[in-house]
FIDRENFI-203017 format. One record per residue (C-alpha): residue number from 1; residue in three letters; chain; z, x, y. Coordinates in nm, 2 decimals. Layout:
BEGIN
i|aa|ch|zz|xx|yy
NUM|ALA|A|Z|X|Y
...
// end
This chain:
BEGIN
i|aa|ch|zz|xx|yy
1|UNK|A|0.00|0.00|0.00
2|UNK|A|-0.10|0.13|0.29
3|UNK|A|0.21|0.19|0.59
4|UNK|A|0.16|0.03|0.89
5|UNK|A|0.22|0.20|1.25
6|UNK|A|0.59|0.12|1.38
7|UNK|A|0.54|0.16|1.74
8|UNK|A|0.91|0.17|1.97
9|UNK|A|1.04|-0.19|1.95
10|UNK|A|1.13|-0.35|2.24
11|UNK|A|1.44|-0.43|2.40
12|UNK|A|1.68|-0.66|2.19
13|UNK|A|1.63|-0.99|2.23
14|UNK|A|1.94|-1.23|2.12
15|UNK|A|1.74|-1.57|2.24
16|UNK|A|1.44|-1.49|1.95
17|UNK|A|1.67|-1.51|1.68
18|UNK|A|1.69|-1.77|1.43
19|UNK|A|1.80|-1.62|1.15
20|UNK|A|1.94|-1.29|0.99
21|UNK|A|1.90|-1.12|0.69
22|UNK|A|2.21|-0.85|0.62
23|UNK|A|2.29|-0.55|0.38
24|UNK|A|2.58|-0.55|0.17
25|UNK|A|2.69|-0.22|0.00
26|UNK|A|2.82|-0.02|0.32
27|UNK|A|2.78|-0.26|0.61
28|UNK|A|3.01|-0.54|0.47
29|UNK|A|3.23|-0.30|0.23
30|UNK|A|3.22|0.09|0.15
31|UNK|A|3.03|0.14|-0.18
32|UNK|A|3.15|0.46|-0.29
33|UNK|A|3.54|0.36|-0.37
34|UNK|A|3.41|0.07|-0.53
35|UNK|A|3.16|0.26|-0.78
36|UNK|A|3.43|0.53|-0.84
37|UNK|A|3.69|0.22|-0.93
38|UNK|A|3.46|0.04|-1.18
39|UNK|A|3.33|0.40|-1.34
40|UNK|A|3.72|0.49|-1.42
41|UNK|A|3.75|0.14|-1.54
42|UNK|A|3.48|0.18|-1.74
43|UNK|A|3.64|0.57|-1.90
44|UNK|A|3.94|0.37|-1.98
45|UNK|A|3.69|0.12|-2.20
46|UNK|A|3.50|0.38|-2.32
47|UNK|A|3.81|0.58|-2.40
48|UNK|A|3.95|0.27|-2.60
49|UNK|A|3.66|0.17|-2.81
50|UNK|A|3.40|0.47|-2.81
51|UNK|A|3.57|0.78|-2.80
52|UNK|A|3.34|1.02|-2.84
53|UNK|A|3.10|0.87|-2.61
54|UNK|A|3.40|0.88|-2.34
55|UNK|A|3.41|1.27|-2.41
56|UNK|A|3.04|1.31|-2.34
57|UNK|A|3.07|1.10|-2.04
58|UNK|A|3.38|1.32|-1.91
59|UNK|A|3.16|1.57|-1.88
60|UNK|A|2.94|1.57|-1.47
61|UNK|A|2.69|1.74|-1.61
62|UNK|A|2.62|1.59|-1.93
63|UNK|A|2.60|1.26|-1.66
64|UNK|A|2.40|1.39|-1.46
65|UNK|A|2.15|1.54|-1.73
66|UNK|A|2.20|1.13|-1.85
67|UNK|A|2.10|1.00|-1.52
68|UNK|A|1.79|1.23|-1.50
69|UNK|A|1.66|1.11|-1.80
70|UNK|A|1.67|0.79|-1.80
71|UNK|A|1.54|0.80|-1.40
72|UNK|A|1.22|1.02|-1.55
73|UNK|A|1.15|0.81|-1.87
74|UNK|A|1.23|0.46|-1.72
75|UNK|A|1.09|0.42|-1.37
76|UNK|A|1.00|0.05|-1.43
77|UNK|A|1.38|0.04|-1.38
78|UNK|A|1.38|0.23|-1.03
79|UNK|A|1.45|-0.11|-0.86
80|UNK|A|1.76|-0.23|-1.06
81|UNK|A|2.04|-0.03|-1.06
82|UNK|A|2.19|-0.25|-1.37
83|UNK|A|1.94|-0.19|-1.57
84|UNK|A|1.95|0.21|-1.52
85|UNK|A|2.32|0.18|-1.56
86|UNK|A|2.33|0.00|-1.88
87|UNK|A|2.07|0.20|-2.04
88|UNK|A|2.22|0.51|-1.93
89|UNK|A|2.59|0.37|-2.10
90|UNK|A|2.36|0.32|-2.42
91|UNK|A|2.21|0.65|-2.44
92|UNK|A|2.55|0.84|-2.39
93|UNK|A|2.69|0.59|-2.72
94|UNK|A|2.35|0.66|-2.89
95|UNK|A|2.38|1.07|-2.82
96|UNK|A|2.80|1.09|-2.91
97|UNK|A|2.71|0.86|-3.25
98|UNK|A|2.87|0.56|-3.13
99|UNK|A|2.75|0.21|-3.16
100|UNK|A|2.47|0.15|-2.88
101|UNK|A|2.57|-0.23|-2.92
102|UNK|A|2.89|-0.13|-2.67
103|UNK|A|2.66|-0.03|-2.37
104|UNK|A|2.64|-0.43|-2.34
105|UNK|A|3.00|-0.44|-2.33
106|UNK|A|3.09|-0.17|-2.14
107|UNK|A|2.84|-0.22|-1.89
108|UNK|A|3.00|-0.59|-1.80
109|UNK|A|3.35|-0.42|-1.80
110|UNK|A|3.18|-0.19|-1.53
111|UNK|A|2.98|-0.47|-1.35
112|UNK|A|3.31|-0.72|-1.33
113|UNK|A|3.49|-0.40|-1.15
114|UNK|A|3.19|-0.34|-0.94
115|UNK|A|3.23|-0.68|-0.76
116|UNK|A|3.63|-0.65|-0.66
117|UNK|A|3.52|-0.50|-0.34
118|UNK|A|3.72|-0.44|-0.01
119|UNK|A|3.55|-0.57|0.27
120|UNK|A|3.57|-0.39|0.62
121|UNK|A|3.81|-0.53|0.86
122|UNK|A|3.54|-0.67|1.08
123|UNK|A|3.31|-0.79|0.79
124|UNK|A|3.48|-1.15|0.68
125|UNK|A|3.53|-1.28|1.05
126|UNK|A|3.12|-1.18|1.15
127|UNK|A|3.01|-1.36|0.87
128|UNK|A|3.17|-1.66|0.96
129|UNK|A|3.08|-1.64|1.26
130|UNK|A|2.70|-1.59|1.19
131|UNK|A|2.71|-1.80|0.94
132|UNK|A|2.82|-2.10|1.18
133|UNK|A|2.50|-2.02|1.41
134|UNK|A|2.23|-1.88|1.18
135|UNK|A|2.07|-1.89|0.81
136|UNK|A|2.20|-1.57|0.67
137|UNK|A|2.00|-1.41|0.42
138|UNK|A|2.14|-1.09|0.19
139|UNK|A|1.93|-0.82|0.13
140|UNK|A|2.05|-0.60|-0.10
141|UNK|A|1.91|-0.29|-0.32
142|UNK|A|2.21|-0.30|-0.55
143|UNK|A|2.39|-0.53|-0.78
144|UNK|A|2.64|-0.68|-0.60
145|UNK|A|2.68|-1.07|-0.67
146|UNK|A|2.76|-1.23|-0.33
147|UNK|A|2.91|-1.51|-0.53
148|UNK|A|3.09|-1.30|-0.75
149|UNK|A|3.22|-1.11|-0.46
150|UNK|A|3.35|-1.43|-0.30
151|UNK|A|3.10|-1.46|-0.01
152|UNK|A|2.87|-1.68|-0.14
153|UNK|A|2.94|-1.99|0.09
154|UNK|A|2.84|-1.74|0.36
155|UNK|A|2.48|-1.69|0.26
156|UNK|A|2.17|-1.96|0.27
157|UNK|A|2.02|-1.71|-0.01
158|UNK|A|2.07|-1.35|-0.16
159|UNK|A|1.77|-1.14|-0.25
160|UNK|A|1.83|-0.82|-0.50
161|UNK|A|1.57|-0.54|-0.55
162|UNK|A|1.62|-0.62|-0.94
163|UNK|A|1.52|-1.01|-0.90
164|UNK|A|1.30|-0.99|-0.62
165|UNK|A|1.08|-0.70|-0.79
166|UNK|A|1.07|-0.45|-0.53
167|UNK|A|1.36|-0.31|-0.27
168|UNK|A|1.41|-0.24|0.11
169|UNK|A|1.17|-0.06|0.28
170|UNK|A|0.93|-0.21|0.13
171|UNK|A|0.83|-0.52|0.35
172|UNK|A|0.77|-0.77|0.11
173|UNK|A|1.13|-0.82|0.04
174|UNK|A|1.21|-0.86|0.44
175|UNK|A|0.91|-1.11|0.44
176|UNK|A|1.09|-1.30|0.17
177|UNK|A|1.41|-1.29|0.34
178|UNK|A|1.28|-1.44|0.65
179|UNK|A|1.11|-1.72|0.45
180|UNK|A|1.46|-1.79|0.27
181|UNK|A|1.62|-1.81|0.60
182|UNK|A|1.35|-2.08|0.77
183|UNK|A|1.21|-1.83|1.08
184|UNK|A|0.94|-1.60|1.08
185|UNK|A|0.97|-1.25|1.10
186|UNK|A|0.99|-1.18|1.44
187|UNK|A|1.24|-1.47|1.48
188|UNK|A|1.49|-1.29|1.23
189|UNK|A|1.74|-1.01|1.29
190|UNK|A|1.76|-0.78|1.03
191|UNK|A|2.14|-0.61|0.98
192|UNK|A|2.20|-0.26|0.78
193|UNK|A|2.36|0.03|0.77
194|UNK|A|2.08|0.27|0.61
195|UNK|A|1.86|0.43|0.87
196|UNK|A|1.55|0.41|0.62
197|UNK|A|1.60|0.15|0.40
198|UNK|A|1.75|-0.11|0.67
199|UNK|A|1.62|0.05|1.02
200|UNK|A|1.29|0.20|0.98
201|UNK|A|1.21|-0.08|0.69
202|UNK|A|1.32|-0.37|0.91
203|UNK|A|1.10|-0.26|1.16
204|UNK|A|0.80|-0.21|0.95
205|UNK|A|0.82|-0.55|0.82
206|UNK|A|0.82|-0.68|1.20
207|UNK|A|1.19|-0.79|1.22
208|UNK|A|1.43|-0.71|1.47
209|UNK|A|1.68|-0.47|1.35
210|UNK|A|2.09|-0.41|1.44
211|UNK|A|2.16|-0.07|1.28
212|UNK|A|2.53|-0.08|1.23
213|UNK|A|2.68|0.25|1.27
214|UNK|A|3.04|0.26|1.19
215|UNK|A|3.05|0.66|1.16
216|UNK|A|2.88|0.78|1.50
217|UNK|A|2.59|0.92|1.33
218|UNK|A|2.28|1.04|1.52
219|UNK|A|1.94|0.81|1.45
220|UNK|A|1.67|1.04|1.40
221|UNK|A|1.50|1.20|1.69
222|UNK|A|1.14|1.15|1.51
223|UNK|A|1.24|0.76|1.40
224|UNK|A|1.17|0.44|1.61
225|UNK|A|1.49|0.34|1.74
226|UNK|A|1.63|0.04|1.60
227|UNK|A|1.62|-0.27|1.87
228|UNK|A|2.04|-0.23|1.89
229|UNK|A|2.29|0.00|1.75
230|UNK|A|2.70|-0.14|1.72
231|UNK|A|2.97|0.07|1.53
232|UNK|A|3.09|-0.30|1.35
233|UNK|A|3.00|-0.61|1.30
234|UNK|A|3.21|-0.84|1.57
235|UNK|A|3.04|-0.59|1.82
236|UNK|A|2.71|-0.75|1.69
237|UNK|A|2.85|-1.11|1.74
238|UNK|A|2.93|-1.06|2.09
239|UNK|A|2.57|-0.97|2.17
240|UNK|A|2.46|-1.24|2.00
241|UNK|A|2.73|-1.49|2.17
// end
């Protein structure tokens, strides 16, 4: 697919929104505590009912050499982070002689843990808020279940790189967030924390983007900026108020 030119957007515009589609793994919650939670969750399983599959996956490097592979000999699975993770659980029981049968198992041990997430102070109180005014839309690349998370009355829809087929940047799957929400592209605000994936995607796509930058980092010099930039997400409500 060819990439279209992003040319500098223009000033935000609050009054040409009518909907927003929004990230969820580090704009509503920080992912990272969360995946380290439901991986030592997942050891203690492991440790329980496939011991020597725990000791091979005890070891970084035998993970990481795990990971590789199944990235190189399964890209179909690129898009769904599930997927890679199950199949990865399955090769390390396959490899240490265990029953592959657990990786289904295990991985839902995992996946339950993955969802008991801790939102950012800011992050329940914006989404009621926008929710009040707007369709909101999720746009997500990972797994996270908004209605497993406890969101779900929040959010008109939630599209997933592993339903939808294909994840952010590509533009298809703003397109299809902005058709879930009722509005046209350029009527939608698109919210994220990932300068590629949320800013520079959102603006390829034809959305307006809030980049939400909670740790001060710099937005690339050689990058189209994003339409507005707010360090949390009752910042973003204000300027939409």
């Amino acid at each position: 697919m060819n990439t279209p030119e992003i040319r500098s957007p223009a000033a935000f515009d609050p009054e040409r929104v009518r909907g927003i589609t929004i990230d969820l793994d580090d704009t509503l919650w920080p992912i990272w505590p969360t995946i380290e939670r439901a991986e030592r969750v997942l050891a203690a399983w492991l440790a329980e009912h496939a011991p020597a599959a725990a000791a091979l996956a005890g070891s970084p490097a035998a993970l990481r050499e795990v990971r590789n592979h199944i990235q190189t000999t399964r890209p179909d699975l690129h898009h769904d982070l599930s997927a890679l993770r199950r199949e990865s659980i399955r090769l390390v029981l396959e490899r240490a002689g265990d029953n592959p049968a657990l990786a289904e198992p295990a991985f839902e041990v995992f996946f339950a843990e993955r969802q008991r997430v801790e939102l950012f102070d800011d992050a329940l109180p914006a989404l009621e808020w926008l929710a009040a005014r707007y369709p909101v839309v999720a746009l997500s690349n990972g797994n996270a279940d908004v209605h497993r998370v406890g969101l779900g009355r929040h959010f008109r829809a939630a599209l997933s790189a592993r339903e939808f087929g294909v994840g952010k940047p590509d533009e298809r799957i703003f397109h299809a967030g902005a058709q879930a929400a009722g509005a046209e592209p350029q009527h939608i605000l698109h919210v994220g924390d990932d300068i590629h994936l949320d800013g520079v995607g959102g603006l390829r796509a034809g959305l307006q983007v809030a980049w939400v930058n909670r740790h001060d980092h710099p937005w690339p010099a050689d990058a189209p900026a994003p339409h507005v930039t707010v360090s949390d997400l009752l910042s973003l409500c204000r300027l939409l108020a």
